[in-house]
Jmol script that loads the backbone (N, CA, C; Angstrom):
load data "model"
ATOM      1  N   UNK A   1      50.475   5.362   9.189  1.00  0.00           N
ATOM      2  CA  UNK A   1      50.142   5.409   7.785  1.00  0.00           C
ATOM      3  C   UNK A   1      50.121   6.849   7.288  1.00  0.00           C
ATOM      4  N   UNK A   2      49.565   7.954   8.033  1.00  0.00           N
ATOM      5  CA  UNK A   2      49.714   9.174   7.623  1.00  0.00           C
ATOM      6  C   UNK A   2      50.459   9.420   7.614  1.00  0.00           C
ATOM      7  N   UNK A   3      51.732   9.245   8.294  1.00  0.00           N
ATOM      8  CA  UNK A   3      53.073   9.673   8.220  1.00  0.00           C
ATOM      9  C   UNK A   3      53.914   9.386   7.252  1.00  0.00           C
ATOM     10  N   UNK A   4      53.724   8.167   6.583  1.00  0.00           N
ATOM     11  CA  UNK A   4      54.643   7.489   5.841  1.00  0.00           C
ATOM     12  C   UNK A   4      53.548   8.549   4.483  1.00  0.00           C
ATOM     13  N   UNK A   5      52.695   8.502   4.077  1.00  0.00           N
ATOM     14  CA  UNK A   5      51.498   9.211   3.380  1.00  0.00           C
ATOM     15  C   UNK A   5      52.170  10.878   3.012  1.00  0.00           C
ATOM     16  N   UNK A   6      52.230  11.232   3.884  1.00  0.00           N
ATOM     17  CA  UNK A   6      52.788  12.740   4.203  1.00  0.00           C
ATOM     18  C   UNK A   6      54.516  12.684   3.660  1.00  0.00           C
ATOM     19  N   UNK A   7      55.318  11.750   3.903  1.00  0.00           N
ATOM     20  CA  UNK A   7      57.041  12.023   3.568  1.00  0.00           C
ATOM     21  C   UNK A   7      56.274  11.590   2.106  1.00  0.00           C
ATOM     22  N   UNK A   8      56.110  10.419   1.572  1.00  0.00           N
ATOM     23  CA  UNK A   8      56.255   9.952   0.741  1.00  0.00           C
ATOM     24  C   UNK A   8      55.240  11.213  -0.459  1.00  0.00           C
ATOM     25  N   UNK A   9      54.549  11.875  -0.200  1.00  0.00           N
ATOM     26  CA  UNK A   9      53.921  12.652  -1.020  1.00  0.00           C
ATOM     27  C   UNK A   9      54.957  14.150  -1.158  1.00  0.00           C
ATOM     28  N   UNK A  10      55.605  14.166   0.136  1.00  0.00           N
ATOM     29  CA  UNK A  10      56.495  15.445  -0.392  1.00  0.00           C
ATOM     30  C   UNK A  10      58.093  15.036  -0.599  1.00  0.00           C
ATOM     31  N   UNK A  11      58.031  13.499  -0.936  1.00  0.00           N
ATOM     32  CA  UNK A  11      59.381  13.241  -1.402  1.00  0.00           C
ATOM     33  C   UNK A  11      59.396  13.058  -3.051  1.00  0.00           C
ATOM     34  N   UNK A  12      58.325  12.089  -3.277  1.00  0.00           N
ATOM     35  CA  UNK A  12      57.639  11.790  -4.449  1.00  0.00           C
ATOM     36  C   UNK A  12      56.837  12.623  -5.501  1.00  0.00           C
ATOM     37  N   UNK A  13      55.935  13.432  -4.589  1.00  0.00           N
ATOM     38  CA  UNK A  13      54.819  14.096  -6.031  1.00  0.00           C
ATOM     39  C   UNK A  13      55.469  15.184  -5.827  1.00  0.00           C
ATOM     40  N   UNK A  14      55.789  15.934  -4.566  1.00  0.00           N
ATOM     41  CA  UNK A  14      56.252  17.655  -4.350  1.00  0.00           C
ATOM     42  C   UNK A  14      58.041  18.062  -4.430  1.00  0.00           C
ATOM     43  N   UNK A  15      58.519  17.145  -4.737  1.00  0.00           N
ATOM     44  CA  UNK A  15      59.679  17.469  -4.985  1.00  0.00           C
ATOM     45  C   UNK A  15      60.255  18.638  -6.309  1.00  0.00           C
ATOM     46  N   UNK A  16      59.319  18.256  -7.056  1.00  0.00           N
ATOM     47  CA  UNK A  16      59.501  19.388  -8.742  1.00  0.00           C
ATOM     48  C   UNK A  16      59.068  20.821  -7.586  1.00  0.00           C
ATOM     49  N   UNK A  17      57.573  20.912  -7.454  1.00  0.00           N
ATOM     50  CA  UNK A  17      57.094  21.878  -6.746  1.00  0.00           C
ATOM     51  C   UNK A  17      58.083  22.570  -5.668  1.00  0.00           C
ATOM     52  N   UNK A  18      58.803  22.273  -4.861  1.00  0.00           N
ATOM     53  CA  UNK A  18      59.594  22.658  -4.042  1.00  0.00           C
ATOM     54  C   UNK A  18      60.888  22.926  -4.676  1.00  0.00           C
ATOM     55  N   UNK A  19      61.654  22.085  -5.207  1.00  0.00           N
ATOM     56  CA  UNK A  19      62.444  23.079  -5.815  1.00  0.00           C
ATOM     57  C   UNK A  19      62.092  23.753  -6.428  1.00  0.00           C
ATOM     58  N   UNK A  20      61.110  24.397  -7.319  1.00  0.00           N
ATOM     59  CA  UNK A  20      61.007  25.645  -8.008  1.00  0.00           C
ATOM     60  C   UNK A  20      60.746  26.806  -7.246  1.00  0.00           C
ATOM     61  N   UNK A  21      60.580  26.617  -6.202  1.00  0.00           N
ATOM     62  CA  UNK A  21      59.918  27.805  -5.012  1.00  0.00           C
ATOM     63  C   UNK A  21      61.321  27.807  -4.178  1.00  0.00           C
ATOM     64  N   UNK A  22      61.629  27.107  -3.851  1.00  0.00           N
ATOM     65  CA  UNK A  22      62.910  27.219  -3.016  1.00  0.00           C
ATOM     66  C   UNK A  22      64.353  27.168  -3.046  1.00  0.00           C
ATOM     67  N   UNK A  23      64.375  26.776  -4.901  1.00  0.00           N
ATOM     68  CA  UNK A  23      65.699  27.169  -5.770  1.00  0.00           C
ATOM     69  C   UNK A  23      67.095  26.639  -4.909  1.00  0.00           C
ATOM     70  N   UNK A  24      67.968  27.603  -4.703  1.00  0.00           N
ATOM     71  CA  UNK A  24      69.368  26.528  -4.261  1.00  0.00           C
ATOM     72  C   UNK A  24      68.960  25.783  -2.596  1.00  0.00           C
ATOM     73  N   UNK A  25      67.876  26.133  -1.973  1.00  0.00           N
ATOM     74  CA  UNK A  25      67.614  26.655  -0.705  1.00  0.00           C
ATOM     75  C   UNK A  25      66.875  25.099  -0.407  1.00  0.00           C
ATOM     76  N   UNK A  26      66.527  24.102  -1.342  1.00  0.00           N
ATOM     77  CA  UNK A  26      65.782  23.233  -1.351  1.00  0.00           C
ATOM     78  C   UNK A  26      66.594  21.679  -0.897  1.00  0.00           C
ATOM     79  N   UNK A  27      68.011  21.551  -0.882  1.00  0.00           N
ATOM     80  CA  UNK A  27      68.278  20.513   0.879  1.00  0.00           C
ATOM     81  C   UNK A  27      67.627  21.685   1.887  1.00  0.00           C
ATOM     82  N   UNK A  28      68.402  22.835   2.344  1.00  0.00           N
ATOM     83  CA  UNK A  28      67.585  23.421   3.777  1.00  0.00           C
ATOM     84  C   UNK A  28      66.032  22.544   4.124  1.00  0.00           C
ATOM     85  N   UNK A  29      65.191  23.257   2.579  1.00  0.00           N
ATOM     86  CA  UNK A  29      63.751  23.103   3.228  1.00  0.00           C
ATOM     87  C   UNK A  29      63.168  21.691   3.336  1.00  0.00           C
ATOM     88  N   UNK A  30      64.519  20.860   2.734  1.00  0.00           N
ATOM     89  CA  UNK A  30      63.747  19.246   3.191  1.00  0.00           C
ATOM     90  C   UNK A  30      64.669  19.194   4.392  1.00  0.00           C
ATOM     91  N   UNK A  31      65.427  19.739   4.975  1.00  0.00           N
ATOM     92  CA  UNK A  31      65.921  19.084   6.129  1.00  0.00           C
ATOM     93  C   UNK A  31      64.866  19.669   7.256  1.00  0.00           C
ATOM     94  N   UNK A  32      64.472  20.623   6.994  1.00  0.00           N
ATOM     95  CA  UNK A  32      63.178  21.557   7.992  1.00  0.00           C
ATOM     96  C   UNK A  32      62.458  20.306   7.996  1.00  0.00           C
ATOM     97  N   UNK A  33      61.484  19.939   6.646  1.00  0.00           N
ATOM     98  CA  UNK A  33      60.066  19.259   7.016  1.00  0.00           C
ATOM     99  C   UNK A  33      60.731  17.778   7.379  1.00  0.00           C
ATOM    100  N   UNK A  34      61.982  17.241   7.378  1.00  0.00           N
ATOM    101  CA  UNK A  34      62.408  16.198   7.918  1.00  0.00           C
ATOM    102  C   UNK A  34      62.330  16.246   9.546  1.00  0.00           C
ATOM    103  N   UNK A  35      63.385  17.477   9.697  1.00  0.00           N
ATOM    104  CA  UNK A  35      62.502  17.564  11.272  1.00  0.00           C
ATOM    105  C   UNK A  35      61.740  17.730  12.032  1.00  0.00           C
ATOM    106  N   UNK A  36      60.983  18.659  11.075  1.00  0.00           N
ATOM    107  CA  UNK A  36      59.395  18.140  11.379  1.00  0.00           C
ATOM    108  C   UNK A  36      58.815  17.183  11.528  1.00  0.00           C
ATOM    109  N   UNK A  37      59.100  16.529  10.497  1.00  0.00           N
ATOM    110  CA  UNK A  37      58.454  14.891  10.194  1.00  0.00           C
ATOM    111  C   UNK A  37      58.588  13.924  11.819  1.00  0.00           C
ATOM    112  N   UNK A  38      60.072  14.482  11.479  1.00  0.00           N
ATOM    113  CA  UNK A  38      60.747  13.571  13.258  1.00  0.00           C
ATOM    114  C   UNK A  38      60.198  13.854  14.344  1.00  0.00           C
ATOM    115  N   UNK A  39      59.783  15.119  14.478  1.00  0.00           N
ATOM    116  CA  UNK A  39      59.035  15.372  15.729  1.00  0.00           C
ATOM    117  C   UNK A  39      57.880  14.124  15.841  1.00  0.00           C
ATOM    118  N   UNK A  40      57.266  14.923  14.896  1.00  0.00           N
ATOM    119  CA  UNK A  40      56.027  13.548  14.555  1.00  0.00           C
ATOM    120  C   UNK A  40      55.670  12.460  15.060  1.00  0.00           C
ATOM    121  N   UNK A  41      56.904  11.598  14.055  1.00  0.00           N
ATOM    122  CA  UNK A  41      57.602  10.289  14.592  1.00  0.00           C
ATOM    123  C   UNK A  41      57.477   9.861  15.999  1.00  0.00           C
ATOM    124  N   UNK A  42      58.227  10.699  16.049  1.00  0.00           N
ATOM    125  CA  UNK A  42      58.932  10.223  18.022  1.00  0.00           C
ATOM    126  C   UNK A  42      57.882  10.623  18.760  1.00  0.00           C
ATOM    127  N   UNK A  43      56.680  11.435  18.638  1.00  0.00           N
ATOM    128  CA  UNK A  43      55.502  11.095  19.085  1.00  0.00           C
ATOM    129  C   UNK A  43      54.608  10.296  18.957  1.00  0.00           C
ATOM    130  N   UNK A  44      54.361   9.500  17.785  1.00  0.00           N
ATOM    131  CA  UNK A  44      53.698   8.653  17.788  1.00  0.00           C
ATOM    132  C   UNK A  44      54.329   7.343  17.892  1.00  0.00           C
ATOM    133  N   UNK A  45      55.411   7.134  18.213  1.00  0.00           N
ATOM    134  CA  UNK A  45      56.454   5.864  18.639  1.00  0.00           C
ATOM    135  C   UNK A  45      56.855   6.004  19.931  1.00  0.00           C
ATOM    136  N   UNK A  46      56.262   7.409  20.776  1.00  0.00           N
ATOM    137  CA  UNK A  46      55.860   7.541  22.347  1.00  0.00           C
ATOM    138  C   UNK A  46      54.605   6.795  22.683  1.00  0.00           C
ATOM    139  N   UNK A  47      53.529   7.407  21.940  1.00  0.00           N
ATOM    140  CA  UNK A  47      52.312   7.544  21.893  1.00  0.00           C
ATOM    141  C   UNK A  47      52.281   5.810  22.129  1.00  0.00           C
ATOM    142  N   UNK A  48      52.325   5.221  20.853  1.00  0.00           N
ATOM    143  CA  UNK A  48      52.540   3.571  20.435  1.00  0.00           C
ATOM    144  C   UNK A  48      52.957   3.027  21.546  1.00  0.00           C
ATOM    145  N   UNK A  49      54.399   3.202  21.888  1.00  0.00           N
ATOM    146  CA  UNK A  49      54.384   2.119  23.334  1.00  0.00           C
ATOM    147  C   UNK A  49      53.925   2.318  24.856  1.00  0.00           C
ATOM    148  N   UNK A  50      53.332   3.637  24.883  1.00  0.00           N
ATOM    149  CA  UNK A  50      52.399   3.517  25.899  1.00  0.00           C
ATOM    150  C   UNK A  50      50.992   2.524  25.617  1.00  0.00           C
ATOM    151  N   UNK A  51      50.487   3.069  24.337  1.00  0.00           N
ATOM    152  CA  UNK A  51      49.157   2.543  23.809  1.00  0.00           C
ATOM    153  C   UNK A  51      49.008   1.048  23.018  1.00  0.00           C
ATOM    154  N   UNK A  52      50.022   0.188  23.055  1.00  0.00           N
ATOM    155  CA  UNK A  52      50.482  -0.629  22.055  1.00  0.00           C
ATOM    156  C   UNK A  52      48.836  -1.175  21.169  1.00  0.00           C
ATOM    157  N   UNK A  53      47.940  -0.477  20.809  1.00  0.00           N
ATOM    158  CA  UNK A  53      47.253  -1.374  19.979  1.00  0.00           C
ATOM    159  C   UNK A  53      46.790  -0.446  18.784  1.00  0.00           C
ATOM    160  N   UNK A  54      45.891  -1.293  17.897  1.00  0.00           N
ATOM    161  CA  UNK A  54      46.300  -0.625  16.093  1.00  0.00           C
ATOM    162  C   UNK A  54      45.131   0.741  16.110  1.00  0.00           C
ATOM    163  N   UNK A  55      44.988   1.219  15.212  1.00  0.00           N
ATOM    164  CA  UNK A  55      44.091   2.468  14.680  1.00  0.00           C
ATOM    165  C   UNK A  55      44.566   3.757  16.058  1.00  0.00           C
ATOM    166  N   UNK A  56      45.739   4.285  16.088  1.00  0.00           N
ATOM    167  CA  UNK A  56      46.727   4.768  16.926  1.00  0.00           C
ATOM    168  C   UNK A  56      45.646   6.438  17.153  1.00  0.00           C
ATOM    169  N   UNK A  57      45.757   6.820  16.305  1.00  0.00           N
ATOM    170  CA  UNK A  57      45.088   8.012  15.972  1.00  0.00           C
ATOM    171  C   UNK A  57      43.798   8.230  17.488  1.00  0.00           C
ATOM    172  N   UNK A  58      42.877   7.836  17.100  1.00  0.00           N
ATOM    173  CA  UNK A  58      41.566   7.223  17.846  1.00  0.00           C
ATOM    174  C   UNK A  58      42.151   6.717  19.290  1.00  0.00           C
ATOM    175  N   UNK A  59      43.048   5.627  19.099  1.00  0.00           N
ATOM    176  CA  UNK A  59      43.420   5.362  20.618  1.00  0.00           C
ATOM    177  C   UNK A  59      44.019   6.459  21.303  1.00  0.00           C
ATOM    178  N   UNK A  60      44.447   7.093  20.861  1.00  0.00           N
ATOM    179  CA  UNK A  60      45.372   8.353  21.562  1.00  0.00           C
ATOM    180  C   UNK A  60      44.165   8.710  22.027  1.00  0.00           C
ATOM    181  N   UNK A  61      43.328   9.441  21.090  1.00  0.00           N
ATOM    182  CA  UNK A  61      41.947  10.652  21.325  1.00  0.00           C
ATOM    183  C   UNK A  61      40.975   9.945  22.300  1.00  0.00           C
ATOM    184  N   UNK A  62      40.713   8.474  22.865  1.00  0.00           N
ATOM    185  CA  UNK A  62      39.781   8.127  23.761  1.00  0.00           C
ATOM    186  C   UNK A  62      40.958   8.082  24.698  1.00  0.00           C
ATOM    187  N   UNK A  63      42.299   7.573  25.192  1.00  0.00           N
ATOM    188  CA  UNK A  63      42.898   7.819  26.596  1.00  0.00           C
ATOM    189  C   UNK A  63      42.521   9.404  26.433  1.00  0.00           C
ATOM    190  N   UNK A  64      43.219  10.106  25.718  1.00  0.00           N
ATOM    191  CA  UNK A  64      43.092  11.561  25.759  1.00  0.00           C
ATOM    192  C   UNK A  64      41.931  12.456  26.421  1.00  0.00           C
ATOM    193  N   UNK A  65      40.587  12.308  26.093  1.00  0.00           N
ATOM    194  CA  UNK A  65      39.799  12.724  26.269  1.00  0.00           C
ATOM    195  C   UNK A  65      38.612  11.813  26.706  1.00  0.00           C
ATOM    196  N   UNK A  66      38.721  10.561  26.756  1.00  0.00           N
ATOM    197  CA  UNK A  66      37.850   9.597  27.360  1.00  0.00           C
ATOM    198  C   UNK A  66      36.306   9.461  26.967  1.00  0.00           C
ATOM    199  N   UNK A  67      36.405  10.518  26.051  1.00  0.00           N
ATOM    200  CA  UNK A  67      34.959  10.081  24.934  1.00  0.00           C
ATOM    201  C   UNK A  67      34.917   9.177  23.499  1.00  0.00           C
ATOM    202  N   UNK A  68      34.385   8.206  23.158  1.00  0.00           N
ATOM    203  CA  UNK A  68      34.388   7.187  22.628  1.00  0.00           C
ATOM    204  C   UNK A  68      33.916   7.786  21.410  1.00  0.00           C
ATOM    205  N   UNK A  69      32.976   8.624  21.239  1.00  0.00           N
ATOM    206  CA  UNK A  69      32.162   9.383  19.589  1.00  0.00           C
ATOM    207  C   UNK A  69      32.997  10.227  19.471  1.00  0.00           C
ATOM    208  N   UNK A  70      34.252  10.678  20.218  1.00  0.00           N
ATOM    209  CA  UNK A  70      35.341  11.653  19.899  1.00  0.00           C
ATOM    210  C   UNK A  70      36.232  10.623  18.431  1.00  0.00           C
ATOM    211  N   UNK A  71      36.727   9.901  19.634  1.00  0.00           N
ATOM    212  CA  UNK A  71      37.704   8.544  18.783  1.00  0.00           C
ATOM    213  C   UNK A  71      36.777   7.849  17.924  1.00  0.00           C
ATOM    214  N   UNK A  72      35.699   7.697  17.395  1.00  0.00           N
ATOM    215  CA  UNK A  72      35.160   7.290  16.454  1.00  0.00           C
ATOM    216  C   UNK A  72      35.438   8.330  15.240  1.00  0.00           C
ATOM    217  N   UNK A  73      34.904   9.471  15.431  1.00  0.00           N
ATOM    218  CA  UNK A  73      35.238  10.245  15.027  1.00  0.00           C
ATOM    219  C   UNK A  73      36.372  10.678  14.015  1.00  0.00           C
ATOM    220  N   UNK A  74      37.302  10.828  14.961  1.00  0.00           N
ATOM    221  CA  UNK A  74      38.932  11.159  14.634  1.00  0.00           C
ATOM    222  C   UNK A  74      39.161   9.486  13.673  1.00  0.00           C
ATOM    223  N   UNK A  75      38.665   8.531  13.786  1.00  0.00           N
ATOM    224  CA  UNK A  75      39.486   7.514  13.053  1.00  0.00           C
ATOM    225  C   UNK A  75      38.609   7.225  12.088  1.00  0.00           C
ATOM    226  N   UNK A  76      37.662   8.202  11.796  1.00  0.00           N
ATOM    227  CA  UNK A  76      36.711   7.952  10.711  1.00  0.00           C
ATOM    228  C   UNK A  76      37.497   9.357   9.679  1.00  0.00           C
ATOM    229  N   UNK A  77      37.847  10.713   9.833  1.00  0.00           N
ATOM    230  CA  UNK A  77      38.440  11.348   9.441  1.00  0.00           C
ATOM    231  C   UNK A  77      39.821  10.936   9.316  1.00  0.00           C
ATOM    232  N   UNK A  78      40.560   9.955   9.749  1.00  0.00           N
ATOM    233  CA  UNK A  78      41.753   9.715   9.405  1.00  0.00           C
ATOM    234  C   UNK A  78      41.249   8.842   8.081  1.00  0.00           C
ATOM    235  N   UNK A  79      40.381   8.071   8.061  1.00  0.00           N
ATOM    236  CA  UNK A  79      40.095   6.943   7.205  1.00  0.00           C
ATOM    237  C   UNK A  79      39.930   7.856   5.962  1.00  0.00           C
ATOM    238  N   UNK A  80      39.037   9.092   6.062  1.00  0.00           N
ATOM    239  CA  UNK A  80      39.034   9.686   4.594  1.00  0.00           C
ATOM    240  C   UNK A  80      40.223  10.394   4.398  1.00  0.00           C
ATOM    241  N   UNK A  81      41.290  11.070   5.166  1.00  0.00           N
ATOM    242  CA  UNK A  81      42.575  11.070   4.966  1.00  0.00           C
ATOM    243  C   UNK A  81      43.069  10.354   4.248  1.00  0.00           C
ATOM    244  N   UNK A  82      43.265   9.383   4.654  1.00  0.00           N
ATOM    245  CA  UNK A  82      44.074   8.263   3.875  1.00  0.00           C
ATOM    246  C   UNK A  82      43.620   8.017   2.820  1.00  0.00           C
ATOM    247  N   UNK A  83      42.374   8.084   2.509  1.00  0.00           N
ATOM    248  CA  UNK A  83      41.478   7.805   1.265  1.00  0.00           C
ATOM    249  C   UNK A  83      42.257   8.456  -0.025  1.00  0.00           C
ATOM    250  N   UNK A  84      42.011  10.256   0.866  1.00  0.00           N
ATOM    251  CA  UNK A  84      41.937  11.172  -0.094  1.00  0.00           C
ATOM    252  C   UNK A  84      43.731  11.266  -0.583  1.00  0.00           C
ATOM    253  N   UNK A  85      44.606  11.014   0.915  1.00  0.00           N
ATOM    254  CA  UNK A  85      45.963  11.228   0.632  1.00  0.00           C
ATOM    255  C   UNK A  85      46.170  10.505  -0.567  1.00  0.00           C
ATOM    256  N   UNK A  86      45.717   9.338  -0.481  1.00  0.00           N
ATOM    257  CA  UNK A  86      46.474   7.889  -1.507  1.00  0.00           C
ATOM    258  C   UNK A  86      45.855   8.571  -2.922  1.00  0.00           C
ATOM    259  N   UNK A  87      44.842   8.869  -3.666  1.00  0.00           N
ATOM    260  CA  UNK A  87      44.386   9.620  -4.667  1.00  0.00           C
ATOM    261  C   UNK A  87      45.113  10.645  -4.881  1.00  0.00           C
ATOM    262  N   UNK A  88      45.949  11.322  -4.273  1.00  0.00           N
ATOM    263  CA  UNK A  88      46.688  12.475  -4.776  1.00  0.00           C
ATOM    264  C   UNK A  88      48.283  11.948  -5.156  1.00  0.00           C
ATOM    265  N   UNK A  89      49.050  11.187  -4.201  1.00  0.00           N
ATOM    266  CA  UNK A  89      49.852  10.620  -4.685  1.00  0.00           C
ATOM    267  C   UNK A  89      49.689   9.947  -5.900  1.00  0.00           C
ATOM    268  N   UNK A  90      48.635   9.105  -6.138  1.00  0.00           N
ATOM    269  CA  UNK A  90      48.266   8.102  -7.153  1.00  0.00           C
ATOM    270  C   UNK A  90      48.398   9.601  -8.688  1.00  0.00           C
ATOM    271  N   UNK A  91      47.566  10.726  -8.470  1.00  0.00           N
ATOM    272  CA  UNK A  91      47.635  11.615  -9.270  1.00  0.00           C
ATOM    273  C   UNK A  91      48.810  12.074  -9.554  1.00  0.00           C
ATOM    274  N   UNK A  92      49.672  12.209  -8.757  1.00  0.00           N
ATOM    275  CA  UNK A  92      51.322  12.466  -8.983  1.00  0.00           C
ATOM    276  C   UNK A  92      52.609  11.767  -9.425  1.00  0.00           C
ATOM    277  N   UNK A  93      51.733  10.189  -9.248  1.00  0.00           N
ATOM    278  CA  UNK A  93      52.728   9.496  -9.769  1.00  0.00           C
ATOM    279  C   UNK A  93      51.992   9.101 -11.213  1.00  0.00           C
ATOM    280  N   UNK A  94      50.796   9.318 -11.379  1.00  0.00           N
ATOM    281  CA  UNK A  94      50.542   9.271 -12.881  1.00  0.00           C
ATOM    282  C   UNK A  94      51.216  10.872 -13.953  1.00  0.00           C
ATOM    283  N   UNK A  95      51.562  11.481 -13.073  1.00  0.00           N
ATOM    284  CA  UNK A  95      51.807  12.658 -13.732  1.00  0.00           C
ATOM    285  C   UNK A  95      53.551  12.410 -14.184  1.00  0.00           C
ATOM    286  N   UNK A  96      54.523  11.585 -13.327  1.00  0.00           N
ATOM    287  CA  UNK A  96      55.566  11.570 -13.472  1.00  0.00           C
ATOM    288  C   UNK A  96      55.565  10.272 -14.864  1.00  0.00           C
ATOM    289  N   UNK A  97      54.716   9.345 -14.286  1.00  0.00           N
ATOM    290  CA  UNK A  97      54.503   8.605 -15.391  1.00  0.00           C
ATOM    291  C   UNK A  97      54.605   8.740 -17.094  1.00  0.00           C
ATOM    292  N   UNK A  98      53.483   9.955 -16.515  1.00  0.00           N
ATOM    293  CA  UNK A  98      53.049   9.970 -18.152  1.00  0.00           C
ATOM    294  C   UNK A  98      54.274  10.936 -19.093  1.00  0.00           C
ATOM    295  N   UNK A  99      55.834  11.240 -17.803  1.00  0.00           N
ATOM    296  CA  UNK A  99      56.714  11.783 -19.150  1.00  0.00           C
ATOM    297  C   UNK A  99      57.517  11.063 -19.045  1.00  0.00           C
ATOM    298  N   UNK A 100      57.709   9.518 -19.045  1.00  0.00           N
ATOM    299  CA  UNK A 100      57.963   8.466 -19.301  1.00  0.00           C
ATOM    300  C   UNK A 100      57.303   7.560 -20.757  1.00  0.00           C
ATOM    301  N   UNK A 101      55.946   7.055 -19.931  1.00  0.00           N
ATOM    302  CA  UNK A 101      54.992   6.359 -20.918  1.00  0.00           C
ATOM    303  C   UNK A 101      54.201   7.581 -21.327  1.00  0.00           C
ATOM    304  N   UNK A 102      53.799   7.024 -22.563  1.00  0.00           N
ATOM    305  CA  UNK A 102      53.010   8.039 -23.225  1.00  0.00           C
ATOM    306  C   UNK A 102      51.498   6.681 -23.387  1.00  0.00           C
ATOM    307  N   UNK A 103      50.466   7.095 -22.804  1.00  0.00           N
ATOM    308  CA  UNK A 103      49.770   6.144 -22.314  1.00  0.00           C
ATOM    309  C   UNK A 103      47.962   7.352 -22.453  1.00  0.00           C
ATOM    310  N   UNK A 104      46.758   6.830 -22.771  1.00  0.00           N
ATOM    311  CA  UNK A 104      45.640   7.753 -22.595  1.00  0.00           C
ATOM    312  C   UNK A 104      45.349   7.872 -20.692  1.00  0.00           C
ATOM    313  N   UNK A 105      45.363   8.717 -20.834  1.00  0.00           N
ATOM    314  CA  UNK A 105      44.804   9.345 -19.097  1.00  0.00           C
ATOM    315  C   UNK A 105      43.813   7.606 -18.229  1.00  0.00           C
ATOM    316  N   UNK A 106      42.993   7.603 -19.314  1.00  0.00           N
ATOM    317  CA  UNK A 106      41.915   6.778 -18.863  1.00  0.00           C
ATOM    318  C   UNK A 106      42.623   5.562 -18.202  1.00  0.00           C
ATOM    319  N   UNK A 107      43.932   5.235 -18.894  1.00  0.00           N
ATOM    320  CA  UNK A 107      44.564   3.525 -19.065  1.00  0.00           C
ATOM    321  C   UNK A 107      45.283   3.945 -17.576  1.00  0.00           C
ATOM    322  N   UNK A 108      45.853   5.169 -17.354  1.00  0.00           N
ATOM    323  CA  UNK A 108      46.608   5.215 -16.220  1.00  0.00           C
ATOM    324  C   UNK A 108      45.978   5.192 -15.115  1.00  0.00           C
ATOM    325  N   UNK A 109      45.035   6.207 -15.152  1.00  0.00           N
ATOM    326  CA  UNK A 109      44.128   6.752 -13.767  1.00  0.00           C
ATOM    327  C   UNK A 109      42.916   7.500 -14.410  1.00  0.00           C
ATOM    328  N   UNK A 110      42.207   7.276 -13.853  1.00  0.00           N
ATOM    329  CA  UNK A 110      41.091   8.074 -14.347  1.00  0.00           C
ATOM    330  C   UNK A 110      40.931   9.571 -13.615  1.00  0.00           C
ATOM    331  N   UNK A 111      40.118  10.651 -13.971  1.00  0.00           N
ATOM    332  CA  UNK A 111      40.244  12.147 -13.712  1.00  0.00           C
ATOM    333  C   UNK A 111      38.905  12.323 -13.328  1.00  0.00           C
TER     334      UNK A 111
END
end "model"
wireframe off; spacefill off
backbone 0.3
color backbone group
């Protein structure tokens, strides 16, 4: 979920932002954080079929380190991750929105 969270916020909300900083240079710097991204990926689709069960994050961190308030932990901070990720996208796609619809702030998203 963070992963898909992470492309989809710098494909979607950061795309204006990046090209203005990175001008003709901006395929290069998405093919960079693509392979970045991939690294990622192919670790946690390692990770996954060693570990095959859900809340991945946490399962990694208790084989990993074999403390249980570690992996509570880590999948309680992923949880406000995700919280906080999805609110910023949500803020970015009300922003693309609104030079489309012309709509009050309140009706779209609230601030």
């Amino acid at each position: 979920m963070a992963l898909g969270i992470t492309i989809g916020a710098g494909i979607y909300v950061l795309l204006g932002s990046v090209a203005g900083s990175a001008g003709l240079y901006t395929p290069i710097a998405f093919l960079l954080a693509s392979l970045m991204a991939g690294f990622t990926a192919f670790s946690f689709a390692e990770l996954s079929g060693r570990y095959p069960r859900s809340a991945g994050e946490a399962v990694f961190a208790y084989h990993g380190f074999g403390r249980r308030w570690f992996a509570v932990t880590i999948g309680l901070l992923m949880t406000g991750a995700v919280i906080i990720s999805g609110g910023v996208i949500v803020r970015g796609f009300t922003g693309y929105l609104q030079t489309v619809v012309t709509a009050p702030d309140w009706l779209i998203s609230s601030r």
